[in-house]
Biopython code that builds the backbone (N, CA, C, O; Angstrom):
import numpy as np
from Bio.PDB.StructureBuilder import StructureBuilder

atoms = [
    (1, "UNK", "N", (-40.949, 41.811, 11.535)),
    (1, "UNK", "CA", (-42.362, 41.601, 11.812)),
    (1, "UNK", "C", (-42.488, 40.755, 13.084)),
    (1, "UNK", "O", (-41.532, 40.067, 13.442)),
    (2, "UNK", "N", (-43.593, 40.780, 13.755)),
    (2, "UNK", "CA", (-43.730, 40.425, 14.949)),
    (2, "UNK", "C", (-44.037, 38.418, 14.891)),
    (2, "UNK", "O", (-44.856, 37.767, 14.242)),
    (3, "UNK", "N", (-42.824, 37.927, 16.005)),
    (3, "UNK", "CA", (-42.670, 36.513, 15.567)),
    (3, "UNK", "C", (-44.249, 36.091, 16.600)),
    (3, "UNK", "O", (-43.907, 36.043, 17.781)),
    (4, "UNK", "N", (-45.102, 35.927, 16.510)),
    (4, "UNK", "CA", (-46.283, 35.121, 16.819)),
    (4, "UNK", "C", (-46.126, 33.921, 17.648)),
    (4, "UNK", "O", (-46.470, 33.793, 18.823)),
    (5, "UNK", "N", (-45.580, 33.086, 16.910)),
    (5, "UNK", "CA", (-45.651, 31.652, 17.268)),
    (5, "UNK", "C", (-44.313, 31.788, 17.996)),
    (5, "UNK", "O", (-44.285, 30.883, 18.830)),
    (6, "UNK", "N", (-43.247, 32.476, 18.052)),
    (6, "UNK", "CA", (-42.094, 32.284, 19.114)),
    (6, "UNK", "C", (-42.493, 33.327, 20.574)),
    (6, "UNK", "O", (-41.893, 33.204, 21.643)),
    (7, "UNK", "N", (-43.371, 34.117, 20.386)),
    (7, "UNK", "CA", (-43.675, 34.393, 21.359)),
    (7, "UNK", "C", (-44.429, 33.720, 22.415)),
    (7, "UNK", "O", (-44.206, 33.607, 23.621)),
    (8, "UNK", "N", (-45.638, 33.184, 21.462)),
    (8, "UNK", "CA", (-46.895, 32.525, 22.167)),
    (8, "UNK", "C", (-45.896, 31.122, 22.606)),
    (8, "UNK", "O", (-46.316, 30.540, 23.606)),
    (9, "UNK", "N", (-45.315, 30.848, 22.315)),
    (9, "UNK", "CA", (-44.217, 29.548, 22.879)),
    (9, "UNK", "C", (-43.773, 29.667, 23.996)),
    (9, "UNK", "O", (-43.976, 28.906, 24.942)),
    (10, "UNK", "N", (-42.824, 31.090, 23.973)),
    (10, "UNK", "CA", (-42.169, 31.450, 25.440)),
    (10, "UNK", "C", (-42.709, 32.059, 26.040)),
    (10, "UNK", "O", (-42.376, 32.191, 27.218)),
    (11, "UNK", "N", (-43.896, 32.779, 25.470)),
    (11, "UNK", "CA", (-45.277, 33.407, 26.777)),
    (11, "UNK", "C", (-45.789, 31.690, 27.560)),
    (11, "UNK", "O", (-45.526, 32.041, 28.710)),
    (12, "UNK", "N", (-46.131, 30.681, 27.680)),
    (12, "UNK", "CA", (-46.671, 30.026, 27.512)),
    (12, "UNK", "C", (-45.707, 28.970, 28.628)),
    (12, "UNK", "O", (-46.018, 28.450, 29.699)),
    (13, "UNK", "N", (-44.714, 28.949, 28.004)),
    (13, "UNK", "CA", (-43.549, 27.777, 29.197)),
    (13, "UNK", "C", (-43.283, 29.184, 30.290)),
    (13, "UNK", "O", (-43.289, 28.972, 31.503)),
    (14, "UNK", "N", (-43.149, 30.021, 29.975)),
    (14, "UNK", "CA", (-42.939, 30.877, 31.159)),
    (14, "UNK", "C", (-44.054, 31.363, 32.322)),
    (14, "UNK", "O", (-43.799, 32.038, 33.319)),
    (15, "UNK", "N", (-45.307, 30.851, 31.929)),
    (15, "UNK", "CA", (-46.184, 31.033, 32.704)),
    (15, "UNK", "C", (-46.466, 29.450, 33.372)),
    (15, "UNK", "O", (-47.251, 29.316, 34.311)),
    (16, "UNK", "N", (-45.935, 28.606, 32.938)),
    (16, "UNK", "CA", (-46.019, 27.435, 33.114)),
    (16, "UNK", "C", (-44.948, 27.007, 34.334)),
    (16, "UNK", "O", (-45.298, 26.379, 35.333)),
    (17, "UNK", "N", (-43.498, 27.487, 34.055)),
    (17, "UNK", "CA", (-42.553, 27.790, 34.880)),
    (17, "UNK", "C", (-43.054, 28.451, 36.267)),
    (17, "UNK", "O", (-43.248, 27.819, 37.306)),
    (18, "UNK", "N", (-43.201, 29.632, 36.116)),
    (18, "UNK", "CA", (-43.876, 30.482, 37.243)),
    (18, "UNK", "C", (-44.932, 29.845, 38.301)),
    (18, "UNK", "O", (-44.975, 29.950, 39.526)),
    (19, "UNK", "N", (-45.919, 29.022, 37.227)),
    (19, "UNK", "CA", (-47.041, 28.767, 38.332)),
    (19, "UNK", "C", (-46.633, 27.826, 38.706)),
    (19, "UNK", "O", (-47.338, 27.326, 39.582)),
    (20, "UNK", "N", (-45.014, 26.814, 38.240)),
    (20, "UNK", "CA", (-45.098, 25.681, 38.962)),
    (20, "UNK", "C", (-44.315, 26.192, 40.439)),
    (20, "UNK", "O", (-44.473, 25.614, 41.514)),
    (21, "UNK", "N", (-43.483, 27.347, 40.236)),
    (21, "UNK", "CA", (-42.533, 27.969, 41.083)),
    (21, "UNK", "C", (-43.966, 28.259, 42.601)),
    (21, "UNK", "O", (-44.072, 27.780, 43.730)),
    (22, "UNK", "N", (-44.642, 29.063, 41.957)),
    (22, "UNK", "CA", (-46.014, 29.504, 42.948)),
    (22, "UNK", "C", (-46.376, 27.869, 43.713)),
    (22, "UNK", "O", (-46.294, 27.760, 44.937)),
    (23, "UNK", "N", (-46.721, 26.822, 42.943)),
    (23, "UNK", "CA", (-46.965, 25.673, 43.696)),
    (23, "UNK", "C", (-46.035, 25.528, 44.813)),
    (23, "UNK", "O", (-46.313, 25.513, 46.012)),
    (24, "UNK", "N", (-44.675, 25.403, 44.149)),
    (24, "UNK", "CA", (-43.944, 25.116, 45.607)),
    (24, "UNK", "C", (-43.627, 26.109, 46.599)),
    (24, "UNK", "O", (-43.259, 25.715, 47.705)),
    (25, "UNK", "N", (-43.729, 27.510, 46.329)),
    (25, "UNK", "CA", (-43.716, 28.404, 47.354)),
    (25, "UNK", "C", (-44.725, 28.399, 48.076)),
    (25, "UNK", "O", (-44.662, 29.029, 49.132)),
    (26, "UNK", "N", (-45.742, 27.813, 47.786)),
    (26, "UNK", "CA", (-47.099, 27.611, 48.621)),
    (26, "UNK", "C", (-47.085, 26.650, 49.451)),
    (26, "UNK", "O", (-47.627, 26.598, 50.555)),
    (27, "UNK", "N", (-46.228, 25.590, 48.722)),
    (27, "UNK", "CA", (-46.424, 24.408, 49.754)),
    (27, "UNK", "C", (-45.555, 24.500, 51.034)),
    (27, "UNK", "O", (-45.808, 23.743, 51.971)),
    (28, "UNK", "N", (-44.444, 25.484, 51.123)),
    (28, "UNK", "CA", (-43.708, 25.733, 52.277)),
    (28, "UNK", "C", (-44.549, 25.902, 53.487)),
    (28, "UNK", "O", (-44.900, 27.052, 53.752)),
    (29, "UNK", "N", (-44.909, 24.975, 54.228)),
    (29, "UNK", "CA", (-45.481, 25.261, 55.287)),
    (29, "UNK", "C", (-45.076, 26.282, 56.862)),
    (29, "UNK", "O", (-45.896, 26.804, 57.617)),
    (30, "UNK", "N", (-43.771, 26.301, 56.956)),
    (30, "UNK", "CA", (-43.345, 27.099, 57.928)),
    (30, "UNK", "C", (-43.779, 28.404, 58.153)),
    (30, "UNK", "O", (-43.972, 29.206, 57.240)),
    (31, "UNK", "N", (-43.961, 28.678, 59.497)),
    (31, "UNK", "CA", (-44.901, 29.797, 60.171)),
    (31, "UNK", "C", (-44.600, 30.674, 59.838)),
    (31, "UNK", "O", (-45.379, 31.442, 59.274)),
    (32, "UNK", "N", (-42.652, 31.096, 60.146)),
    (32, "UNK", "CA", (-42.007, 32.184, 60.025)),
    (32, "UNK", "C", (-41.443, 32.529, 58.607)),
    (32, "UNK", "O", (-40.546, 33.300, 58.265)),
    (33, "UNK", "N", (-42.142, 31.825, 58.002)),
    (33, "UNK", "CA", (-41.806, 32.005, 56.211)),
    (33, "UNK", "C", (-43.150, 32.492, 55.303)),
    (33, "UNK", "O", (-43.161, 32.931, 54.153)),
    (34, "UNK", "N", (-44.035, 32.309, 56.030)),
    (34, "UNK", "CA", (-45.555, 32.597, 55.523)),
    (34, "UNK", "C", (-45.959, 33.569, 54.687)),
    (34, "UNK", "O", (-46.682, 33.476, 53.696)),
    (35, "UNK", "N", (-45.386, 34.600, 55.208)),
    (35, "UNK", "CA", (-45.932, 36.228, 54.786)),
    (35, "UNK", "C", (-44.496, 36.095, 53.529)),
    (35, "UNK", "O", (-44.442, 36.055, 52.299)),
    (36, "UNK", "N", (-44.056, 36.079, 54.015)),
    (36, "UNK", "CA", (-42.538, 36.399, 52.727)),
    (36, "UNK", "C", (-42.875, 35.674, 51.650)),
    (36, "UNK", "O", (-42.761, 36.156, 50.523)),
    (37, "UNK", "N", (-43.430, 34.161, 51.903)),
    (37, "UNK", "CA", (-43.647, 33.533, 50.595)),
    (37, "UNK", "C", (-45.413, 34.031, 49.935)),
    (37, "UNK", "O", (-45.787, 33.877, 48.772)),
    (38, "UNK", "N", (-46.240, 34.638, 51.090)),
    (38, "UNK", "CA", (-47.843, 35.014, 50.268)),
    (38, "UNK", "C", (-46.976, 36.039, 49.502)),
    (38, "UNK", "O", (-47.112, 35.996, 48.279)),
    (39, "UNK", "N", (-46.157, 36.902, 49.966)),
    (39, "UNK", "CA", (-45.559, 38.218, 49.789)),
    (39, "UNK", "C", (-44.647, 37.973, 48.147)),
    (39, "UNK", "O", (-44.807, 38.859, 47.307)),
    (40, "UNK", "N", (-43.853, 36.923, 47.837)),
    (40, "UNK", "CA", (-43.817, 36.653, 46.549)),
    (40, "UNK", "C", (-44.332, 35.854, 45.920)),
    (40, "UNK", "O", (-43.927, 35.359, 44.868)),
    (41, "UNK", "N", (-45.327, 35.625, 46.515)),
    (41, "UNK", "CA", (-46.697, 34.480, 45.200)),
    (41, "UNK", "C", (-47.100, 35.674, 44.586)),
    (41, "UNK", "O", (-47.002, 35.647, 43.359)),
    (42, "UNK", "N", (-47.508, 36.675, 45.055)),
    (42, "UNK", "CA", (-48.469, 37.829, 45.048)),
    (42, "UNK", "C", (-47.355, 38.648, 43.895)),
    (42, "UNK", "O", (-47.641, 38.795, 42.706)),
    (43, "UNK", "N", (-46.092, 39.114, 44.509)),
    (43, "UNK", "CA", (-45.416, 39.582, 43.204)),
    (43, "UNK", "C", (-45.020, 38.997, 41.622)),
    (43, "UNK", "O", (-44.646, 39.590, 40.611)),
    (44, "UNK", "N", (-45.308, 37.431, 41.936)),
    (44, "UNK", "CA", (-44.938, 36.547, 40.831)),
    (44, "UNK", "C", (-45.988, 36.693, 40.368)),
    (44, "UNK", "O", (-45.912, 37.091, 39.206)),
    (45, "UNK", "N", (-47.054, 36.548, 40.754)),
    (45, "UNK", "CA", (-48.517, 36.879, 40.115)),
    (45, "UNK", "C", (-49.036, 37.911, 39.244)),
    (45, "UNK", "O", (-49.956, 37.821, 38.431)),
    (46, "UNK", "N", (-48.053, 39.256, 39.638)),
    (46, "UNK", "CA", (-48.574, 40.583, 39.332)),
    (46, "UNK", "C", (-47.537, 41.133, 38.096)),
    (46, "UNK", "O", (-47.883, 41.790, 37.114)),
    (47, "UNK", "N", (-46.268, 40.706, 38.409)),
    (47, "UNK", "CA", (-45.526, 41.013, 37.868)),
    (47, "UNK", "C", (-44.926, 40.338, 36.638)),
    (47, "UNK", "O", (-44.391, 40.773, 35.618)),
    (48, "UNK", "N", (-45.249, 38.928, 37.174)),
    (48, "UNK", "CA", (-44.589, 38.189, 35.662)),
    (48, "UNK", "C", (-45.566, 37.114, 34.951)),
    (48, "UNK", "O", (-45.325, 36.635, 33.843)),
    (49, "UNK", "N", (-47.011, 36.712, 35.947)),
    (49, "UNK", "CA", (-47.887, 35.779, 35.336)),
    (49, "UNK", "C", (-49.064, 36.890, 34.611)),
    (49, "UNK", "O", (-49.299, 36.420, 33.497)),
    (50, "UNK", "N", (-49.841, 38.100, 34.801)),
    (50, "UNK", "CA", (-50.384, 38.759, 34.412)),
    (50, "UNK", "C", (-49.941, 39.119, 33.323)),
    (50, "UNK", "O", (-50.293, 38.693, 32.223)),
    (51, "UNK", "N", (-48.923, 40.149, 33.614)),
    (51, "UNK", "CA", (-48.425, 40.851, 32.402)),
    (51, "UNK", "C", (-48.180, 39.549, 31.040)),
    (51, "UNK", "O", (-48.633, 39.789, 29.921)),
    (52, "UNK", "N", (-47.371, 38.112, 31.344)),
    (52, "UNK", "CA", (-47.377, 37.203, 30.455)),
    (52, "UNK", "C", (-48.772, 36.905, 29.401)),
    (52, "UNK", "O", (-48.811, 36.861, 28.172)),
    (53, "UNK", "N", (-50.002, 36.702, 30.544)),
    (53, "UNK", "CA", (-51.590, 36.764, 30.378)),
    (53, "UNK", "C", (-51.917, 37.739, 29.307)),
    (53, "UNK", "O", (-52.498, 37.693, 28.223)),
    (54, "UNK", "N", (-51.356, 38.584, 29.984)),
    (54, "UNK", "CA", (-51.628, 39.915, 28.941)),
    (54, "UNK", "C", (-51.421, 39.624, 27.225)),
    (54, "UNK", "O", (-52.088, 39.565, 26.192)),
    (55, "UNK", "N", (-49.761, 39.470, 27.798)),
    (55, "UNK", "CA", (-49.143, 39.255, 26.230)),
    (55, "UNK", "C", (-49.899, 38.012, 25.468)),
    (55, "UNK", "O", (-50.094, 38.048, 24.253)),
    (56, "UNK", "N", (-50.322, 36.865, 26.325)),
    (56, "UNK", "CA", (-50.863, 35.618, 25.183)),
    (56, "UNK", "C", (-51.842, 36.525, 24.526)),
    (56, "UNK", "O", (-51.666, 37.013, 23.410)),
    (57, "UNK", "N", (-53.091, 36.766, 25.428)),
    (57, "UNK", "CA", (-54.513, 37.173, 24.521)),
    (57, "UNK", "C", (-54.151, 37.930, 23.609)),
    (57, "UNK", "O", (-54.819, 37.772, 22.587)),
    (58, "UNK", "N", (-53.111, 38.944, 23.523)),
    (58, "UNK", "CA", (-52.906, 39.838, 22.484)),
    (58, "UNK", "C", (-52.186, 39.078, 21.133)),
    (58, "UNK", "O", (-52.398, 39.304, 19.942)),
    (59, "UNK", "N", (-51.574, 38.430, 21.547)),
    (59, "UNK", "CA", (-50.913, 37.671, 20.768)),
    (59, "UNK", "C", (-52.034, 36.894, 19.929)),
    (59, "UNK", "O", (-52.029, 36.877, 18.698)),
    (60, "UNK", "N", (-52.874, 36.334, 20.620)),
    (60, "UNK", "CA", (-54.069, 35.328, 20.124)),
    (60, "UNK", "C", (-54.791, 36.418, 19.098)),
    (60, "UNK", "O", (-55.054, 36.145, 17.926)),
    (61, "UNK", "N", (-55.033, 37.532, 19.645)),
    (61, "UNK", "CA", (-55.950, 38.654, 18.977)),
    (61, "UNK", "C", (-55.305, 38.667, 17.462)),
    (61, "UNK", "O", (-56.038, 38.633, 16.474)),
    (62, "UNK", "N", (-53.746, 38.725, 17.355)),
    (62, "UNK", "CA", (-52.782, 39.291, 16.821)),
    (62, "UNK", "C", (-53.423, 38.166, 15.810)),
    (62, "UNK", "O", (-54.071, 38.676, 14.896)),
    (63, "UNK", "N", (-53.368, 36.815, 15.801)),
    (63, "UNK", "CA", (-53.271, 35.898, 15.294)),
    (63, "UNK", "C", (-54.629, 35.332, 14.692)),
    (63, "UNK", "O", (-54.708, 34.369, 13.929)),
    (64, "UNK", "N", (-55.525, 35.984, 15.096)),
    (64, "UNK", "CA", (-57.094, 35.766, 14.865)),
    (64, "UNK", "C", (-57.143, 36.927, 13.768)),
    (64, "UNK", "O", (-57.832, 36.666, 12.782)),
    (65, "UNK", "N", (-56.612, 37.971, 13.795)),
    (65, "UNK", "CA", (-56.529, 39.351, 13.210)),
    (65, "UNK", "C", (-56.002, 38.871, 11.662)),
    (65, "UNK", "O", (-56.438, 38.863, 10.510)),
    (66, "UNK", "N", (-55.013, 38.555, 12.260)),
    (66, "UNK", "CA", (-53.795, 38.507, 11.029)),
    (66, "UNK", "C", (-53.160, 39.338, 10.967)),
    (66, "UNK", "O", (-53.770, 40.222, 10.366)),
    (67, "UNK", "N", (-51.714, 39.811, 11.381)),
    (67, "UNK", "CA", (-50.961, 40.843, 10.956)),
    (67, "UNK", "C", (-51.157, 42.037, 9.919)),
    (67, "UNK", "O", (-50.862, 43.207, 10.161)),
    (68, "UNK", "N", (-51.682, 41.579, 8.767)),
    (68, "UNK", "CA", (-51.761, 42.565, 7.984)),
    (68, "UNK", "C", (-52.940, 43.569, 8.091)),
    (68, "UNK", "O", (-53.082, 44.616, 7.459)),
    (69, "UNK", "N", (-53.688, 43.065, 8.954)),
    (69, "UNK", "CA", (-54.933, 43.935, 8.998)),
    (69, "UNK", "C", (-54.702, 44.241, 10.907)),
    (69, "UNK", "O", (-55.650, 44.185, 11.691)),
    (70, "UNK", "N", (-53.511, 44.497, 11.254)),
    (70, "UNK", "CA", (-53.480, 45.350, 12.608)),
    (70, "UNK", "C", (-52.656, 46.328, 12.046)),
    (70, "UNK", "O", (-52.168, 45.991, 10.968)),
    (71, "UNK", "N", (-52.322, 47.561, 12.498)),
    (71, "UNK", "CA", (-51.978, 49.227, 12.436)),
    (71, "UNK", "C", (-50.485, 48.155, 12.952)),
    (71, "UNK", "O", (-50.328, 47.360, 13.879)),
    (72, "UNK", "N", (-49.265, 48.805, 11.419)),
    (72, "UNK", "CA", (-48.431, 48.749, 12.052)),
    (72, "UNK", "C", (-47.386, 49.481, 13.732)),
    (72, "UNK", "O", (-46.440, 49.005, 14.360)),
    (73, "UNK", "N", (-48.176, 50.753, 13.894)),
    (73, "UNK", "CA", (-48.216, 51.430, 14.821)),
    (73, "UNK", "C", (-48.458, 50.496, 16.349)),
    (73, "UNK", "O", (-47.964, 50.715, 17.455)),
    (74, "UNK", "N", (-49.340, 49.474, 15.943)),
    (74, "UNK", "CA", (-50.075, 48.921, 17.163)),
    (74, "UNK", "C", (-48.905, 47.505, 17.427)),
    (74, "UNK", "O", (-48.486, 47.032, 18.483)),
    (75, "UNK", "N", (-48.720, 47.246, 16.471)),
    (75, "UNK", "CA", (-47.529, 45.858, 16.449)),
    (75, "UNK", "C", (-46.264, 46.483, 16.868)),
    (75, "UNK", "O", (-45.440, 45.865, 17.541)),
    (76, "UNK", "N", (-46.107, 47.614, 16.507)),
    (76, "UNK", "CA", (-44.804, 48.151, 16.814)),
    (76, "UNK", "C", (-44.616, 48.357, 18.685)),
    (76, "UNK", "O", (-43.631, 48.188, 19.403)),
    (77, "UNK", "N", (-45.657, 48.671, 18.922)),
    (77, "UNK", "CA", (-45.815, 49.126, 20.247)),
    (77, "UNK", "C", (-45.983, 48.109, 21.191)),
    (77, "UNK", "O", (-45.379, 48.201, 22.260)),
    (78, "UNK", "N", (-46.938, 46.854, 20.891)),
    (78, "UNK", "CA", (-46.736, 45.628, 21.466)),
    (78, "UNK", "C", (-45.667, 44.587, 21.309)),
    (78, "UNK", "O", (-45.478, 43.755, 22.196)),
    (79, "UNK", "N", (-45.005, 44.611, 20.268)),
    (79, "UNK", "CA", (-43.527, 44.352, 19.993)),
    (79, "UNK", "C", (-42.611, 44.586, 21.122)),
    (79, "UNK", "O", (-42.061, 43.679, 21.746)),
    (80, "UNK", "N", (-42.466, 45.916, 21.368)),
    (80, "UNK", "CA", (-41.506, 46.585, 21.943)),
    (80, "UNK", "C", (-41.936, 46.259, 23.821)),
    (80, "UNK", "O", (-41.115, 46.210, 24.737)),
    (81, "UNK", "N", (-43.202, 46.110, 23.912)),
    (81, "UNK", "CA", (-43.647, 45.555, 25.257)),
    (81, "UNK", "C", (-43.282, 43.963, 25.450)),
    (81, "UNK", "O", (-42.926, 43.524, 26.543)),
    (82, "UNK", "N", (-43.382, 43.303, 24.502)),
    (82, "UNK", "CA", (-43.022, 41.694, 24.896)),
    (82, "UNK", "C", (-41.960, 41.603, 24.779)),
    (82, "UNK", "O", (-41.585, 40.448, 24.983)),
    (83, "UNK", "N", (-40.917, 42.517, 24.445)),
    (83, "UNK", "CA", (-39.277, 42.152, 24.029)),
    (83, "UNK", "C", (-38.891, 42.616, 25.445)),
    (83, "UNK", "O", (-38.200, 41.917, 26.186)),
    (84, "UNK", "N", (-39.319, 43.697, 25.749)),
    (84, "UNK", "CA", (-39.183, 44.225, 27.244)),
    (84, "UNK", "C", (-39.518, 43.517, 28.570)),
    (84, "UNK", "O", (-38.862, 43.673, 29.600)),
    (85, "UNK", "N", (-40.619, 42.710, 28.449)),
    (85, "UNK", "CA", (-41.046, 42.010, 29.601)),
    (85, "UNK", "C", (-40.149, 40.607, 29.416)),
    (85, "UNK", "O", (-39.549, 40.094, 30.361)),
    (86, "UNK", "N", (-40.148, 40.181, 28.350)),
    (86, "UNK", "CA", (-38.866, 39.108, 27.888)),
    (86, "UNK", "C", (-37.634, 39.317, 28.173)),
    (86, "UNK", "O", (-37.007, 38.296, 28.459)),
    (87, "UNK", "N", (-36.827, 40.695, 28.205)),
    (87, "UNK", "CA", (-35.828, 40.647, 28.772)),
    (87, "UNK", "C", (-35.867, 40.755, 30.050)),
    (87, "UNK", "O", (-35.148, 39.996, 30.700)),
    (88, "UNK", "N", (-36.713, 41.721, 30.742)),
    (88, "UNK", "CA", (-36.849, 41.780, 32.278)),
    (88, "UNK", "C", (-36.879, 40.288, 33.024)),
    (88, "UNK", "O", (-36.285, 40.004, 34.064)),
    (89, "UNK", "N", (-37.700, 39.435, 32.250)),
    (89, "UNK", "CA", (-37.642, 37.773, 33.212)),
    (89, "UNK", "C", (-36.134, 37.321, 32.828)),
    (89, "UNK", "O", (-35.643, 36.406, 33.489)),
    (90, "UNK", "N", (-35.258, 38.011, 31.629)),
    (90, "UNK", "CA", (-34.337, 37.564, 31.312)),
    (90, "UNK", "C", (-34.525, 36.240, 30.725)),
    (90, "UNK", "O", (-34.212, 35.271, 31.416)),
    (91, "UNK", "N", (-35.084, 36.021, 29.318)),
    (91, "UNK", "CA", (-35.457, 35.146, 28.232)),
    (91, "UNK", "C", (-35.162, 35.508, 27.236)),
    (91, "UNK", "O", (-35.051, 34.782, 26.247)),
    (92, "UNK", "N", (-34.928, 36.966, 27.273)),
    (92, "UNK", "CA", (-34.192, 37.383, 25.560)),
    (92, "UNK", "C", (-33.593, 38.297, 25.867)),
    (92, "UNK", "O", (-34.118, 38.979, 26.747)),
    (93, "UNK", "N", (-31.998, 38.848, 25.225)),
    (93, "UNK", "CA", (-31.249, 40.087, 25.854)),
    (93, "UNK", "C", (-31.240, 40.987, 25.036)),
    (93, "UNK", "O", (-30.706, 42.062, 25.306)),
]
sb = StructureBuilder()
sb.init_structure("model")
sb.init_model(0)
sb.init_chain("A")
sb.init_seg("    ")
for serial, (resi, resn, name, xyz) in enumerate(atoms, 1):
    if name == "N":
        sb.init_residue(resn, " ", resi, " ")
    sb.init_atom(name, np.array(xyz, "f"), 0.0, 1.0, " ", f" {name:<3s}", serial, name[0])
structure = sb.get_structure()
């Protein structure tokens, strides 16, 4: 069954991680580094703080819901998306 509270944990420090990573890539002031670092704020943004975003509210939904009254069909499928985006940042193998 889908762990809730270990997700919303590591959804949560990992978006925390990220945006502190975004702070200091921002603060690099150098001219000739500019575009490369807007260039991965913008992918850190899209790729690993959104999709994370994603996963809390659902998670919250999940948890406002209560498991037993969501379609195991629907847990199964968001399951299989947070285990996936969890291994892709490489947080679970």
């Amino acid at each position: 069954m889908l762990a809730i509270d270990r997700f919303q944990t590591l959804c949560s420090e990992l978006i925390e991680h990220h945006s502190k990573n975004i702070e200091v890539l921002a603060s690099i002031d150098a001219e000739q580094h500019q575009m490369a670092t807007l260039g991965l704020i913008n992918v850190i943004r899209l790729e690993v703080i959104q999709p994370l975003e994603e996963m809390e509210l659902m998670l919250e939904m999940f948890s406002k819901m209560g498991l037993v009254n969501v379609p195991y069909s629907m847990i199964d499928k968001w399951e299989g998306r947070f285990q996936s985006l969890l291994s892709r940042l490489g947080v679970i193998s």
